[in-house]
ChimeraX commands (.cxc) that place a marker at each C-alpha (Angstrom):
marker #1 position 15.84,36.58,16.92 radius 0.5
marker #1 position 15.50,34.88,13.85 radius 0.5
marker #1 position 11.79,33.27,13.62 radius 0.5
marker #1 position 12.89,30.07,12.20 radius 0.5
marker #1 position 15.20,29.81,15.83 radius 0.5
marker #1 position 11.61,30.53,17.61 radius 0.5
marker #1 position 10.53,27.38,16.33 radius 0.5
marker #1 position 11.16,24.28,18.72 radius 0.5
marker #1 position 10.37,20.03,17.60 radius 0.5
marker #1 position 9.53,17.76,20.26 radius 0.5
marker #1 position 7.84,14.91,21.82 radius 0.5
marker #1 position 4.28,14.85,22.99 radius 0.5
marker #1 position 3.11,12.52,25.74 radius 0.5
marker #1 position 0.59,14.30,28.09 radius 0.5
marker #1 position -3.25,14.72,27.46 radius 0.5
marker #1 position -2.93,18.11,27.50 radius 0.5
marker #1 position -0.64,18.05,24.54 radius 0.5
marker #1 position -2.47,15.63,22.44 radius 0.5
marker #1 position -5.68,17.65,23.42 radius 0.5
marker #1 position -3.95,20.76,21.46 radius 0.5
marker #1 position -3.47,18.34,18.72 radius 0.5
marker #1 position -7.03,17.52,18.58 radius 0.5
marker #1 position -7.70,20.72,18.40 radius 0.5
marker #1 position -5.02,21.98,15.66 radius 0.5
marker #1 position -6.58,19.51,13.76 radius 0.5
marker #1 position -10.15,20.84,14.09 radius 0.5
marker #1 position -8.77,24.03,12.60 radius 0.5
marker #1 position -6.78,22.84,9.87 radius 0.5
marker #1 position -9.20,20.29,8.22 radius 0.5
marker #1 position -12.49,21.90,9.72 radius 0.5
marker #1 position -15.49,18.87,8.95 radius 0.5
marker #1 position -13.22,16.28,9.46 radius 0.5
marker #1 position -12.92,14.75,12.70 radius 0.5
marker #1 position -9.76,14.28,14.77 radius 0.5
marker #1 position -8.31,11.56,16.35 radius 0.5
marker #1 position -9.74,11.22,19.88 radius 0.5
marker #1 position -7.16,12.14,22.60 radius 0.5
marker #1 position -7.52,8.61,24.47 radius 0.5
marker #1 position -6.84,6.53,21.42 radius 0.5
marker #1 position -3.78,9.62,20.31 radius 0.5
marker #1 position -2.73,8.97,24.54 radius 0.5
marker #1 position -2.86,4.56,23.62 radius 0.5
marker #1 position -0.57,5.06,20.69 radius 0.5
marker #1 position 1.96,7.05,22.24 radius 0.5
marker #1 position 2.31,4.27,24.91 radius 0.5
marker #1 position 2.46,1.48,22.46 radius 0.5
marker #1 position 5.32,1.97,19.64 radius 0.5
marker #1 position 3.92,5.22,18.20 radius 0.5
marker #1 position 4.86,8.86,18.34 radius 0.5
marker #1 position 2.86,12.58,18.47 radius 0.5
marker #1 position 5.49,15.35,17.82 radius 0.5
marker #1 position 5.12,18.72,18.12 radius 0.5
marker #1 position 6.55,22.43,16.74 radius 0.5
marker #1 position 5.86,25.01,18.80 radius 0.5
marker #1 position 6.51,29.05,18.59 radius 0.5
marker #1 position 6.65,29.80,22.37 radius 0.5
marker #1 position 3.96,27.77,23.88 radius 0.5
marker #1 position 1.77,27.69,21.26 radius 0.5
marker #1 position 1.36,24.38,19.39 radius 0.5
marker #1 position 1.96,24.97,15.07 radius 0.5
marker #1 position 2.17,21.89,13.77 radius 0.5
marker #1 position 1.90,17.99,14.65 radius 0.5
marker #1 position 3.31,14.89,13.38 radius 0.5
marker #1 position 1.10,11.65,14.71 radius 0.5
marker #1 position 2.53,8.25,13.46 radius 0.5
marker #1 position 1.24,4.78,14.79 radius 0.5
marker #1 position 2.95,0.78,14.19 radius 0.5
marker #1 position 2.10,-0.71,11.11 radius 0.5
marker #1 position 2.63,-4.43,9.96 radius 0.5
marker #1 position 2.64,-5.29,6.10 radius 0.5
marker #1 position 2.50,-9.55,7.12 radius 0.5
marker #1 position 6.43,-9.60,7.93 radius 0.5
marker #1 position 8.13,-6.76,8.82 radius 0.5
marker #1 position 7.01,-4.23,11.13 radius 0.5
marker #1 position 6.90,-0.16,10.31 radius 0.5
marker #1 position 5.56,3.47,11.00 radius 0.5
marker #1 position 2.87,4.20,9.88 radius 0.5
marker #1 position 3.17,8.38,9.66 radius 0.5
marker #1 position -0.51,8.54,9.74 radius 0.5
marker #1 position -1.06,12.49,9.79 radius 0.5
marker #1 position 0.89,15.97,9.91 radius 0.5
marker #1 position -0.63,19.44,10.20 radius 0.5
marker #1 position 0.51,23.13,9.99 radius 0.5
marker #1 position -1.19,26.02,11.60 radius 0.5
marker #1 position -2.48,28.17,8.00 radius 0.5
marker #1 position -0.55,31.11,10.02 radius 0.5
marker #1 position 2.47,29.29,9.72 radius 0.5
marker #1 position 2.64,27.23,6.60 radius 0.5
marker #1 position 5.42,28.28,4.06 radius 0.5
marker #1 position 8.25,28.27,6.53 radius 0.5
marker #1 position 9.81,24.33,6.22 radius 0.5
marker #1 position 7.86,23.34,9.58 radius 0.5
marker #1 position 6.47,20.18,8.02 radius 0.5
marker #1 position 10.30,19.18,7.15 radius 0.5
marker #1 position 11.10,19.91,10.72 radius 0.5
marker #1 position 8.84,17.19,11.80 radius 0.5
marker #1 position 9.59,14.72,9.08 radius 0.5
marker #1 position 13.64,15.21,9.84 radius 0.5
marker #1 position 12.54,14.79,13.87 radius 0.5
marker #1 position 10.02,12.03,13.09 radius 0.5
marker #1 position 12.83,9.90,11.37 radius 0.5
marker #1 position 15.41,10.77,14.83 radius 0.5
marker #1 position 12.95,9.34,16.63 radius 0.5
marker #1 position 11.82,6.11,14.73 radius 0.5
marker #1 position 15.44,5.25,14.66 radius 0.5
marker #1 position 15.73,5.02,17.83 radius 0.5
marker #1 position 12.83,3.26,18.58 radius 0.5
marker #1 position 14.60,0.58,16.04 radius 0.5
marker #1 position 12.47,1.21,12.85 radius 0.5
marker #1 position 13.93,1.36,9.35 radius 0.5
marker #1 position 10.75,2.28,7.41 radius 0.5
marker #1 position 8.26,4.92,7.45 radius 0.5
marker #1 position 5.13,4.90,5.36 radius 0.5
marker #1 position 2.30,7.33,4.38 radius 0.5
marker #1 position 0.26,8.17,2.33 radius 0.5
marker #1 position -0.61,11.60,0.32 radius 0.5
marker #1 position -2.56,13.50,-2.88 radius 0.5
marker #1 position 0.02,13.01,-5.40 radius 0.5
marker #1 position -1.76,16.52,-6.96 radius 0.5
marker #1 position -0.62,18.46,-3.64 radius 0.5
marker #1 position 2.94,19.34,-5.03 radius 0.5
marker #1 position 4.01,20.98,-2.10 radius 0.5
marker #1 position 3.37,17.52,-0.08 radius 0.5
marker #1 position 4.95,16.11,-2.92 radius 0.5
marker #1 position 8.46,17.89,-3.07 radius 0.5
marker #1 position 8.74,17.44,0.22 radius 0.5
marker #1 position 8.17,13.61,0.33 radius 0.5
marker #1 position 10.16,13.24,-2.56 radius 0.5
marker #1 position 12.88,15.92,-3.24 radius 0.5
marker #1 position 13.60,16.75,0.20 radius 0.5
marker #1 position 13.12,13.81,2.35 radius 0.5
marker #1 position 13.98,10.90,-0.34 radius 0.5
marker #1 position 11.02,8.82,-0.71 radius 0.5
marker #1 position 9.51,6.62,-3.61 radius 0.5
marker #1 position 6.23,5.76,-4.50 radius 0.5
marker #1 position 4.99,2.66,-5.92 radius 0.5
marker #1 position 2.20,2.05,-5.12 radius 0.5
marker #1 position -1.16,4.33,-6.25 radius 0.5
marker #1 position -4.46,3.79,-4.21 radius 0.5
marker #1 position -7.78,4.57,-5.69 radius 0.5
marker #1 position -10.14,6.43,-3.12 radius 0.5
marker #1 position -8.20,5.41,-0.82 radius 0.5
marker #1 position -10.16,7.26,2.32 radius 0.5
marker #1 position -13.45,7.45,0.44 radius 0.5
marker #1 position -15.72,10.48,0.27 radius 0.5
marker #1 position -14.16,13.30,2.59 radius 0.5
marker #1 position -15.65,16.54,3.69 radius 0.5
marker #1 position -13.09,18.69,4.69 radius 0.5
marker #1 position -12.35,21.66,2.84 radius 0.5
marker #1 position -9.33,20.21,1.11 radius 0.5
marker #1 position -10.75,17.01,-0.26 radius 0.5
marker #1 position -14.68,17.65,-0.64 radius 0.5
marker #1 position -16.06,16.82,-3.84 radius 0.5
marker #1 position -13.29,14.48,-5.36 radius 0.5
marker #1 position -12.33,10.55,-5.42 radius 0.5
marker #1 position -9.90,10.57,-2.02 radius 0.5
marker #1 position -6.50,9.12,-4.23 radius 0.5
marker #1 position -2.91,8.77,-2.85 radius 0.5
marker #1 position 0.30,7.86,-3.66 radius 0.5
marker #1 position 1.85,5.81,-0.99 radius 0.5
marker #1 position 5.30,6.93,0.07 radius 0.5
marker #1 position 7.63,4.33,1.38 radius 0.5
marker #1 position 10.63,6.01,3.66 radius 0.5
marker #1 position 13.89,4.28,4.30 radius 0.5
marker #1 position 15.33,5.64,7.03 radius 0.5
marker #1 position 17.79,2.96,7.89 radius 0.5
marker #1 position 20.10,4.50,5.17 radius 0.5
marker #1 position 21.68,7.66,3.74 radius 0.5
marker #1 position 19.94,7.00,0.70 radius 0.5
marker #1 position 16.68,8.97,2.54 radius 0.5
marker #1 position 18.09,12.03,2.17 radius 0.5
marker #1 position 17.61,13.88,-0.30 radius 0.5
marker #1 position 17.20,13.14,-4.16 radius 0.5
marker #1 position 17.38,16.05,-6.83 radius 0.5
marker #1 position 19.24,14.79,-10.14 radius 0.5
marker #1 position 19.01,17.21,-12.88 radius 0.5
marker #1 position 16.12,16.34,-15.76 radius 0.5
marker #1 position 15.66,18.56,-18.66 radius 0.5
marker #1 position 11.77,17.99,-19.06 radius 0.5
marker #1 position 12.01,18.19,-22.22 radius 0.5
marker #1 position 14.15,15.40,-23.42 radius 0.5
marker #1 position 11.74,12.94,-21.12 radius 0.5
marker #1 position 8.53,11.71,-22.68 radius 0.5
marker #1 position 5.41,13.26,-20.88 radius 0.5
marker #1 position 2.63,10.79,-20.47 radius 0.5
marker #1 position -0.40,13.61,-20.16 radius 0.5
marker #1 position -0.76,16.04,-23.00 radius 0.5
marker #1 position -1.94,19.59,-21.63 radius 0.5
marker #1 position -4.21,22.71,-22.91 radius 0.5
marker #1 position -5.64,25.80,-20.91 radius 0.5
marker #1 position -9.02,26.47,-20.20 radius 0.5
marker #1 position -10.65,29.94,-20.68 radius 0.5
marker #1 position -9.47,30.98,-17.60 radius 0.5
marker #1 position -5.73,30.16,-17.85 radius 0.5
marker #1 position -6.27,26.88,-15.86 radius 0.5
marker #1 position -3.84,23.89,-16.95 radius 0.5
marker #1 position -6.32,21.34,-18.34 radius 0.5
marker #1 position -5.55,17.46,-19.28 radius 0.5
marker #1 position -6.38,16.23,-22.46 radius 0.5
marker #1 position -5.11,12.92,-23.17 radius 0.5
marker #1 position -2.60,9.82,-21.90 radius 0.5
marker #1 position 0.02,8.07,-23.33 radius 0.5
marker #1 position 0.75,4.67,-22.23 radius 0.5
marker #1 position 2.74,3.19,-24.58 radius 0.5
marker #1 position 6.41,3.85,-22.98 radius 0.5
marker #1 position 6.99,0.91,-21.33 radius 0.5
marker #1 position 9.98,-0.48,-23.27 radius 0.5
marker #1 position 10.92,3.10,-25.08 radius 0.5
marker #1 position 12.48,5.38,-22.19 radius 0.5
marker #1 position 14.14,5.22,-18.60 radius 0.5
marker #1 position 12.59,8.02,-17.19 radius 0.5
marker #1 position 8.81,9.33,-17.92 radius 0.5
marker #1 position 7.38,12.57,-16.70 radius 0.5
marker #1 position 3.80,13.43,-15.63 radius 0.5
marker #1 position 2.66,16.84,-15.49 radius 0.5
marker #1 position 0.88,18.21,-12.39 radius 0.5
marker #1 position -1.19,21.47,-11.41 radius 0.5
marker #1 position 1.24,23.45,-9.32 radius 0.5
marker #1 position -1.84,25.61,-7.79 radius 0.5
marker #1 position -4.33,22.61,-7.46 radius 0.5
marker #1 position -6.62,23.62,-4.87 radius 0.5
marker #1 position -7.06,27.08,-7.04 radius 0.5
marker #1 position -8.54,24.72,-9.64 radius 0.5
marker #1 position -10.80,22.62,-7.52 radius 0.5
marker #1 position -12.09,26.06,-6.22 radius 0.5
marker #1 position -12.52,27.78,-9.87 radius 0.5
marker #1 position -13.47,24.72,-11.82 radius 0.5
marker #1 position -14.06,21.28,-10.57 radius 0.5
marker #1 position -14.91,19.90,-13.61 radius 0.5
marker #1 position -10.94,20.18,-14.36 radius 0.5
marker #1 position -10.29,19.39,-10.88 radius 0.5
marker #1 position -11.90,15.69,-11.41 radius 0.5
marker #1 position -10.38,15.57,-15.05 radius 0.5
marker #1 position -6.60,15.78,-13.60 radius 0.5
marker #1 position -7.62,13.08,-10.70 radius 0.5
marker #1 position -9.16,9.97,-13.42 radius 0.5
marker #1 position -6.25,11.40,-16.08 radius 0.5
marker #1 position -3.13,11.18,-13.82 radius 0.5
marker #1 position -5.12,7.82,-12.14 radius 0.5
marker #1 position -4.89,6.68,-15.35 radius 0.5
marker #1 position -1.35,7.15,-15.77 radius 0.5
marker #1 position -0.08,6.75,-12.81 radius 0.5
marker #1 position -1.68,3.17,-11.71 radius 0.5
marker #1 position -0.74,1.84,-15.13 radius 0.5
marker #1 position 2.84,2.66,-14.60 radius 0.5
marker #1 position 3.24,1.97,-10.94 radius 0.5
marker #1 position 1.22,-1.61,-11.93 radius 0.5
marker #1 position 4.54,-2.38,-13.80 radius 0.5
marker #1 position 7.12,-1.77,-11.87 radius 0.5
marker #1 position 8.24,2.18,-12.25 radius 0.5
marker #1 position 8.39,4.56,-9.21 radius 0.5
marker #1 position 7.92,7.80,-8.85 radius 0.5
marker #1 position 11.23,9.29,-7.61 radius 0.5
marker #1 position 11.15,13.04,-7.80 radius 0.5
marker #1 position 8.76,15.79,-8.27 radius 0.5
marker #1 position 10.65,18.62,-10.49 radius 0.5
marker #1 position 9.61,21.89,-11.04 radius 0.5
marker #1 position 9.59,24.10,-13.70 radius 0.5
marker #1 position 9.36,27.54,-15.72 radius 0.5
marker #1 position 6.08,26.54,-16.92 radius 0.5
marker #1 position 3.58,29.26,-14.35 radius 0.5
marker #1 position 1.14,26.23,-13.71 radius 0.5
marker #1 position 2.90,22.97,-14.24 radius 0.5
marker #1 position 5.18,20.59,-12.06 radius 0.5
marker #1 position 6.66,17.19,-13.26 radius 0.5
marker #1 position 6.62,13.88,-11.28 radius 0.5
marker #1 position 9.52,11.59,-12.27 radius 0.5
marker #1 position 8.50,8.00,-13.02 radius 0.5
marker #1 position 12.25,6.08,-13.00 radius 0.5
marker #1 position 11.81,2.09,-14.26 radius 0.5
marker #1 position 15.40,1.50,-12.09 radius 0.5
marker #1 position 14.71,1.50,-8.59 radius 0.5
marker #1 position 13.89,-1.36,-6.50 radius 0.5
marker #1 position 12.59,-1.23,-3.20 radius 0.5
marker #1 position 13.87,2.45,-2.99 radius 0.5
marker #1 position 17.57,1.61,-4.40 radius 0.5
marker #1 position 18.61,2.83,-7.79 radius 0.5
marker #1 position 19.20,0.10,-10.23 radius 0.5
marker #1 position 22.08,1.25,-12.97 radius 0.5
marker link #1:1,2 radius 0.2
marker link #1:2,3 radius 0.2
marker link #1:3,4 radius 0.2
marker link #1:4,5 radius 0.2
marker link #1:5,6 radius 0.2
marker link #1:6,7 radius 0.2
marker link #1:7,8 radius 0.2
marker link #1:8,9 radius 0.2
marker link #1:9,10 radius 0.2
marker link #1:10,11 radius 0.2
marker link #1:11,12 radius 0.2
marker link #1:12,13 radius 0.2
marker link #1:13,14 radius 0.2
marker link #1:14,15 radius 0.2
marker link #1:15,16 radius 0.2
marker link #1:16,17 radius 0.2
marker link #1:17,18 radius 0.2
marker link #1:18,19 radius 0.2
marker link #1:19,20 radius 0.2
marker link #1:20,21 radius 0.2
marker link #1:21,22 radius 0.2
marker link #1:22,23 radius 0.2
marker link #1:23,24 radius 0.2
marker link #1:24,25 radius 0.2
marker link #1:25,26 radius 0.2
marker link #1:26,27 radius 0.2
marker link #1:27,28 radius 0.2
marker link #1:28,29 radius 0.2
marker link #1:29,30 radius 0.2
marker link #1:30,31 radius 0.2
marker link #1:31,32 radius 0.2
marker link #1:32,33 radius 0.2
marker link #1:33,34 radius 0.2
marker link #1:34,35 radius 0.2
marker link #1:35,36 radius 0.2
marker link #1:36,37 radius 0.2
marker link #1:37,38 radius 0.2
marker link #1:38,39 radius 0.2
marker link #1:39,40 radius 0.2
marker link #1:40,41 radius 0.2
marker link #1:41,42 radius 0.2
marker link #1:42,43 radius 0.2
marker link #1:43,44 radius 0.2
marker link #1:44,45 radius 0.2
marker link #1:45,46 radius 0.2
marker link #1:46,47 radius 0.2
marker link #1:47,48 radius 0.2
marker link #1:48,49 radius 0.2
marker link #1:49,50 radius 0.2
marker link #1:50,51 radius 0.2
marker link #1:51,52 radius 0.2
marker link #1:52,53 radius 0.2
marker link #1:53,54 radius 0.2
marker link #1:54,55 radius 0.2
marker link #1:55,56 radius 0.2
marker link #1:56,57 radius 0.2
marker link #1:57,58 radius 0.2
marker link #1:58,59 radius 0.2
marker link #1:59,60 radius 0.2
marker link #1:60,61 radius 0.2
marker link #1:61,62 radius 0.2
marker link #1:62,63 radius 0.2
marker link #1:63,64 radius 0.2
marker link #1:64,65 radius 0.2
marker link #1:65,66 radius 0.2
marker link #1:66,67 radius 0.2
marker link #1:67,68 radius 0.2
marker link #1:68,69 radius 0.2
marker link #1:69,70 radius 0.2
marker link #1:70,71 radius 0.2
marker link #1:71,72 radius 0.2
marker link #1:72,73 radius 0.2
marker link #1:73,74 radius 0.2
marker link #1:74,75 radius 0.2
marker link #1:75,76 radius 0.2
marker link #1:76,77 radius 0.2
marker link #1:77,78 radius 0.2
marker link #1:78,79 radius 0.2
marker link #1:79,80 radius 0.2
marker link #1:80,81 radius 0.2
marker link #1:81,82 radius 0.2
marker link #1:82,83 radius 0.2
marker link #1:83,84 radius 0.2
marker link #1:84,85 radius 0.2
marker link #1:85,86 radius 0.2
marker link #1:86,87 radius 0.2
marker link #1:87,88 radius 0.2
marker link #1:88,89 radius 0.2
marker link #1:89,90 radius 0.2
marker link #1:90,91 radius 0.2
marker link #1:91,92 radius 0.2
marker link #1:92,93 radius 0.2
marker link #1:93,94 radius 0.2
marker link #1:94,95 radius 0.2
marker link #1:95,96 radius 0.2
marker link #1:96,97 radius 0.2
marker link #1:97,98 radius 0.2
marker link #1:98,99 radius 0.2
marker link #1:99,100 radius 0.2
marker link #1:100,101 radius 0.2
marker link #1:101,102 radius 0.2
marker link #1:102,103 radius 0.2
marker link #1:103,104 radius 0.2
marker link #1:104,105 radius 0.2
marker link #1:105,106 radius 0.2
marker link #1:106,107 radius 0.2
marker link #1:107,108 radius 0.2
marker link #1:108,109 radius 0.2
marker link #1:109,110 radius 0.2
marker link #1:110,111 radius 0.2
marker link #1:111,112 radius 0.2
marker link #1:112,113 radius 0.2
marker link #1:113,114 radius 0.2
marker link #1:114,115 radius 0.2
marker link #1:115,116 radius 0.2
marker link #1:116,117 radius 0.2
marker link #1:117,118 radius 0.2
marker link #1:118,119 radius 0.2
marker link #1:119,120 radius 0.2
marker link #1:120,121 radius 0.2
marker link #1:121,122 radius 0.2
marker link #1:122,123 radius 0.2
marker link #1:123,124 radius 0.2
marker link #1:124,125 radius 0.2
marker link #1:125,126 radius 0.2
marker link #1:126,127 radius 0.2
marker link #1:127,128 radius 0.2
marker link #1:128,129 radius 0.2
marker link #1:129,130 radius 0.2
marker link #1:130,131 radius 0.2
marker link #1:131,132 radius 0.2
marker link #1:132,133 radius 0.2
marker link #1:133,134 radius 0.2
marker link #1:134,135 radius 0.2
marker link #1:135,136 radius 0.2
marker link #1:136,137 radius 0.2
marker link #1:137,138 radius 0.2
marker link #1:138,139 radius 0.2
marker link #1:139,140 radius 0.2
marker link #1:140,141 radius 0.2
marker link #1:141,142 radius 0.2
marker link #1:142,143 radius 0.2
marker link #1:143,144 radius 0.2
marker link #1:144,145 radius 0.2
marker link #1:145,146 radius 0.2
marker link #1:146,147 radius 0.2
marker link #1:147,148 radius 0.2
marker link #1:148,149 radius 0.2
marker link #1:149,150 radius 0.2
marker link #1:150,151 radius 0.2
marker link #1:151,152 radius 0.2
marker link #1:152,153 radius 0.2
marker link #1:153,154 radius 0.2
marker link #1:154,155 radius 0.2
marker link #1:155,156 radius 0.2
marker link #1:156,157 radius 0.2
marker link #1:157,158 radius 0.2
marker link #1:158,159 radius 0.2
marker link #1:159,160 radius 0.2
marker link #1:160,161 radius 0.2
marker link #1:161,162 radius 0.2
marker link #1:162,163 radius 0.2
marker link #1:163,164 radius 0.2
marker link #1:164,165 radius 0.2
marker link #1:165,166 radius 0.2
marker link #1:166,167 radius 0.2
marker link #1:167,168 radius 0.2
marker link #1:168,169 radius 0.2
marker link #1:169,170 radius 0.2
marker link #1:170,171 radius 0.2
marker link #1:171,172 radius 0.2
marker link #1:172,173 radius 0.2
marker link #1:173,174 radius 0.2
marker link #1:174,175 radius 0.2
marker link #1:175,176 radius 0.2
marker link #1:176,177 radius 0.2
marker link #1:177,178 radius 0.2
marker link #1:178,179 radius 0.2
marker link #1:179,180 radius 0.2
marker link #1:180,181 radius 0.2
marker link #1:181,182 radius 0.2
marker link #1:182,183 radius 0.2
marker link #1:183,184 radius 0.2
marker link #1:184,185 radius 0.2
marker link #1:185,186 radius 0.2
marker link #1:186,187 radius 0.2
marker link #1:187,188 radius 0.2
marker link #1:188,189 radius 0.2
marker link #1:189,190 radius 0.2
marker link #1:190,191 radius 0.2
marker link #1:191,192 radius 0.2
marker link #1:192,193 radius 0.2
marker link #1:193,194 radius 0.2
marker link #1:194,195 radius 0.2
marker link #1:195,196 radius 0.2
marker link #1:196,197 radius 0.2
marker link #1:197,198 radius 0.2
marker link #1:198,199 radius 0.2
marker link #1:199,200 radius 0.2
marker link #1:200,201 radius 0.2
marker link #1:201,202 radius 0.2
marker link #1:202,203 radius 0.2
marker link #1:203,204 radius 0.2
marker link #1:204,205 radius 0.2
marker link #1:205,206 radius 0.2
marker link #1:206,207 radius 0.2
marker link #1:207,208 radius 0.2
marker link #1:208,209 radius 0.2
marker link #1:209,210 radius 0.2
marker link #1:210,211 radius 0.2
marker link #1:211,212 radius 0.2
marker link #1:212,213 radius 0.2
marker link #1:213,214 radius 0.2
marker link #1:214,215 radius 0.2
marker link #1:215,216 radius 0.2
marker link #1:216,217 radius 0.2
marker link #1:217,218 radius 0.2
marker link #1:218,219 radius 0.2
marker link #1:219,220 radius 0.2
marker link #1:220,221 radius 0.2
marker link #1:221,222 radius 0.2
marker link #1:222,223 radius 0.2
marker link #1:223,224 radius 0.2
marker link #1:224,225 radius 0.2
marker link #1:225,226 radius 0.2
marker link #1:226,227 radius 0.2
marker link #1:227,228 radius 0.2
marker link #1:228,229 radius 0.2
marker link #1:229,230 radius 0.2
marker link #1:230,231 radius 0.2
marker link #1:231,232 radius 0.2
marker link #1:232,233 radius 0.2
marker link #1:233,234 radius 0.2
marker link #1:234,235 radius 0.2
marker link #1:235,236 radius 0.2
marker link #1:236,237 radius 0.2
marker link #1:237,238 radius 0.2
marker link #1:238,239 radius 0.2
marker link #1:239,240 radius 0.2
marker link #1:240,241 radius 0.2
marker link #1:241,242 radius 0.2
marker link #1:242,243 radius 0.2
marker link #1:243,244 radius 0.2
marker link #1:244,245 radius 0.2
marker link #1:245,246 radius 0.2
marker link #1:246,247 radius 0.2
marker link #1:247,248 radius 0.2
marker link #1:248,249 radius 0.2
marker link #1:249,250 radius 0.2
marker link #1:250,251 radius 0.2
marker link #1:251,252 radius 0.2
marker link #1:252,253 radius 0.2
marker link #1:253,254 radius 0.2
marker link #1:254,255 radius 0.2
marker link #1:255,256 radius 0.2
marker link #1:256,257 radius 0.2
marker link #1:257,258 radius 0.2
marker link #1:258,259 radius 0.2
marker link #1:259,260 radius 0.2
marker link #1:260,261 radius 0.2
marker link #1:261,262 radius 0.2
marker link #1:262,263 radius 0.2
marker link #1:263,264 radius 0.2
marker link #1:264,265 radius 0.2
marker link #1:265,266 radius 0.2
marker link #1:266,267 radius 0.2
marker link #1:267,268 radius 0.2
marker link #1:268,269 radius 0.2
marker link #1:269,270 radius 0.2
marker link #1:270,271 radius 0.2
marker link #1:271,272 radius 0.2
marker link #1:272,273 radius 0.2
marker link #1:273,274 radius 0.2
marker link #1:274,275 radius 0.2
marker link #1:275,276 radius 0.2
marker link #1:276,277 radius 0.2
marker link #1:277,278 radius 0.2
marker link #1:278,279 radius 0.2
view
């Protein structure tokens, strides 16, 4: 059998389940601690969700969401997803997302939020690419200091995704670019050790172009680990950009990768509204 049939999605509801996603998540983020089982147990009851992917009986990968509530319209707030390091790679966390959005539709939601390192590009094509969200909005240290292994050492920023899954339109989004004939708002040398570096912003595009690119690390966590001095230099450079953009209306729409062996491009589009393309 095919491994990828192994794989099963589903609900979680008993404290025994939610006590194997406390403990997934004590392996995959290490210092950070996990939601406690009786609040994880509270939430299920009360308009949230825990999902599951399992291979057999073991448990691979979570999805925990809660109700969120921006002043007038109620939402999901996808508050965390995991994958067993043993099984990352294999479209798992897609799995959930595609299962997540089943679910919040019938429970009658139309919009799922999160939150996520735009420099984790492998979070990012999946929000983006795959599952058809936008960001506009870009949140400064937005957890404060945190010690797991992931985010130790650096200003906590996210991109918040916004997730409409009351339409078609959330599937998703991969127009064609050629990178080159869009203006890129971070100019980019290597370091001695072959590490993309960023050197400089541009932020003078505003009324010049329709579509902007910013490029990314594709191997970040390599450069946190080999050179955090870099590391912090791409968080304040694409901060920079990215906050002076979203502050004006753009989105970013699409994370596009390229031959370049250490670079991706996010999209910034200044059409969409609300999620909806704007011709």
């Amino acid at each position: 059998m095919n491994f990828q049939e192994s794989i099963t999605i589903r609900m979680l509801h008993s404290a025994e389940e939610l006590t194997a996603v406390k403990d997934l998540e004590s392996l995959i983020w290490a210092d950070e601690d996990p939601v406690p089982v009786n609040h994880s147990i509270a939430v299920v009851k009360n308009g949230g969700m825990a999902i599951g992917a399992f291979s057999g009986d073991r448990l691979i990968g979570f999805q925990y969401s809660f109700p969120g509530f921006d002043g007038t319209n109620v939402y999901l707030c996808s508050h965390s997803m995991g994958i067993d390091p043993d099984f990352r790679k294999m479209g798992i966390g897609e799995k959930l997302k595609l299962k997540q959005r089943e679910e919040a539709q019938k429970m009658g939601y139309h919009r799922i939020e999160w939150t996520y390192d735009p420099l984790e590009t492998v979070n990012g094509y999946l929000n983006l690419n795959k599952l058809g969200g936008v960001c506009t909005k870009y949140i400064e240290n937005c957890y404060g200091d945190m010690p797991d292994i992931l985010n130790a050492g650096l200003p906590s920023d996210r991109f918040l995704v916004e997730w409409n899954i009351a339409e078609e339109a959330s599937k998703r989004r991969a127009d064609a670019i050629n990178i080159r004939e869009v203006p890129q708002l971070i100019h980019v040398e290597e370091d001695s050790y072959g590490f993309p570096v960023p050197v400089s912003v541009s932020l003078d595009y505003e009324e010049k172009a329709n579509l902007l690119c910013v490029p990314v690390p594709n191997q970040f966590q390599s450069i946190k680990s080999n050179n955090l001095k870099a590391a912090l230099a791409w968080r304040l450079k694409t901060r920079e950009v990215f906050t002076h953009y979203l502050g004006k209306g753009w989105a970013v729409t699409s994370l596009q990768k390229s031959a370049h062996p250490n670079l991706h491009y996010y999209i910034l589009s200044r059409n969409f509204h609300n999620g909806v393309k704007e011709n």
